[in-house]
N, C-alpha and C positions, 0 to 999 in steps of 0.2 A: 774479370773478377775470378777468385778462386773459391767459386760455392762451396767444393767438393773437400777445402781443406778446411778443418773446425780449428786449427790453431791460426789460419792467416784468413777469415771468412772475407775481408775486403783485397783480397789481392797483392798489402802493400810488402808483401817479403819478394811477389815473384817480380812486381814493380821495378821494386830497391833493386833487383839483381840483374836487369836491363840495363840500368844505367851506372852498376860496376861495372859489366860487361864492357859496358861505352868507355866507360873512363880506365879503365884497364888496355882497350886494345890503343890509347893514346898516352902510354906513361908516360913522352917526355912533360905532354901538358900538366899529366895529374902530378909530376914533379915540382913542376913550374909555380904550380898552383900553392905545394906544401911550402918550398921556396919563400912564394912572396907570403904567406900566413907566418912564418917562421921570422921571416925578415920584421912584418909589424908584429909580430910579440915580444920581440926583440928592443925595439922601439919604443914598445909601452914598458918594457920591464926598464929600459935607459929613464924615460921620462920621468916615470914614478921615483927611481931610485935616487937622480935628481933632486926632485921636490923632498925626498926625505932629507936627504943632506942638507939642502938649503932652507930646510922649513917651511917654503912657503905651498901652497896650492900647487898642483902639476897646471903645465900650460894648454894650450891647443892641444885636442883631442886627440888621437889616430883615426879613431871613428868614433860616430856619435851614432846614438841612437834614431831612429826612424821618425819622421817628424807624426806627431800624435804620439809616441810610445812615454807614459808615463810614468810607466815602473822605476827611471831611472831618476826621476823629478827634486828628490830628495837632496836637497845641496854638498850633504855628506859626500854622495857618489864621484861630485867633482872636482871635493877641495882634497878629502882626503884622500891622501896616495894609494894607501895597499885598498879603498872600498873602489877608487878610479882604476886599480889595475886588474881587479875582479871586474870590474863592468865592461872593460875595454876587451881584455881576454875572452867574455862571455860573448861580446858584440862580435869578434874577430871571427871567433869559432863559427859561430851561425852563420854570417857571410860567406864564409869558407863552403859549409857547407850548401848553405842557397846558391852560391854560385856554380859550384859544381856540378849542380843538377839542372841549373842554366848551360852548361858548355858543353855538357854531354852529347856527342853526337848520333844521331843514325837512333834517336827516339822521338816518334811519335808523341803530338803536342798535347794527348788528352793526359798519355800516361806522366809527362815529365809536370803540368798540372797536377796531377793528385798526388806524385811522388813530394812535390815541393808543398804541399800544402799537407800535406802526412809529416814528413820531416820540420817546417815550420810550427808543428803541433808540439814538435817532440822536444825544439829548441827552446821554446816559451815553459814548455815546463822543466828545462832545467835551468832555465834562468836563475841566479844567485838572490836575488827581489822574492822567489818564491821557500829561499831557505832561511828562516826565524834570525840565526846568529849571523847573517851574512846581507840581513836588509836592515839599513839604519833607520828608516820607520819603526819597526817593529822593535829594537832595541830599543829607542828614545820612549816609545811609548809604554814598554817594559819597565824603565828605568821611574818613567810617571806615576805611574801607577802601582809600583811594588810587585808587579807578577800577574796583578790582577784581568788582564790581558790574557793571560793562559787560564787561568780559573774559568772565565768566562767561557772561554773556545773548550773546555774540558766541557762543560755543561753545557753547551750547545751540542759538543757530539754526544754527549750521553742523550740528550733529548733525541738529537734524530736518529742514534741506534734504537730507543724505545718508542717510537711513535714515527718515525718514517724506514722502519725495516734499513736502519745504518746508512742509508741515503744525505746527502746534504740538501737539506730543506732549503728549497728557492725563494719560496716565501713564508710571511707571518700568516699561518691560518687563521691566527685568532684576530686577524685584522677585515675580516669578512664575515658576515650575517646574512645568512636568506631573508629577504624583504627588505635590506636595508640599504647593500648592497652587491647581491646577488641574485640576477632572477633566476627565477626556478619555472617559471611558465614555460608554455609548449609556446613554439614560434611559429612560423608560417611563411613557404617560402615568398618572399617580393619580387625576385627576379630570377627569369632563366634565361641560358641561350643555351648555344650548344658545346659549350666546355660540361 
């Protein structure tokens, strides 16, 4: 870790630049690597372009999302071309980059650990699922509702700038009462050992 730096206080800048170093001192791989992400962007831009001309749905994937990942759930993301080539590009990227951080060599298994789970932080939030005009949930429900949908999220953030110091409130406070459903009594320990 990097205590001593207030701009990188968990380490992941000096991290990240280990396994440049890595992948730098093996260009032909990290070519190799740009290559094949190049090649399936390529592919997804043919397949899409495809489906537009012929109208119908794009076919089999290039990639698919991780089994459990349900941001992409939305049917729109697979019928329609240009919301399936935004998904497919966003999946492509992150692999690109997860895998990279897998093949990097001559790093240590704890740092290429927190570097992949640093960068996997970084890819979920740029996922296109978390950009309003770019997730067809959020459109469809938009479209429902008249707007009302942002109204709401506008007053939810105004609440939790006045009442949780501009924090996103995790929960409904007002869904809790001392004695009803919160104890407030002093406890007592029931068991020790020596943890």
């Amino acid at each position: 870790m990097s205590a001593n730096n207030p701009f990188d206080p968990l380490g992941v800048g000096a991290m990240s630049m280990q396994i440049w170093q890595s992948m730098m001192t093996t260009p032909g791989k990290l070519l190799e690597a740009q290559l094949e992400l190049a090649k399936s962007l390529t592919d997804v831009a043919q397949r899409d372009s495809n489906a537009l001309t012929s109208g119908e749905a794009p076919g089999t994937p290039v990639v698919a999302p991780e089994a459990g990942d349900r941001r992409f759930s939305n049917p729109t993301w697979s019928t329609n071309p240009y919301f399936d080539a935004l998904k497919q590009g966003y999946l492509l990227a992150t692999k690109a980059v997860l895998d990279s951080i897998d093949k990097a060599e001559g790093i240590d298994e704890t740092t290429r650990r927190r570097v992949k789970f640093f960068a996997k932080q970084f890819c979920d939030a740029m996922s296109p699922t978390n950009v309003p005009w770019f997730n067809p949930d959020v459109l469809e429900e938009t479209f429902r509702t008249g707007g009302a949908n942002f109204r709401r999220g506008l007053e939810n953030m105004a609440a939790d700038q006045r009442e949780n110091a501009g924090r996103a409130a995790l929960v409904d406070e007002s869904a809790f009462a001392v004695g009803k459903n919160v104890a407030t009594t002093q406890g007592n320990v029931v068991f020790r050992n020596e943890l």
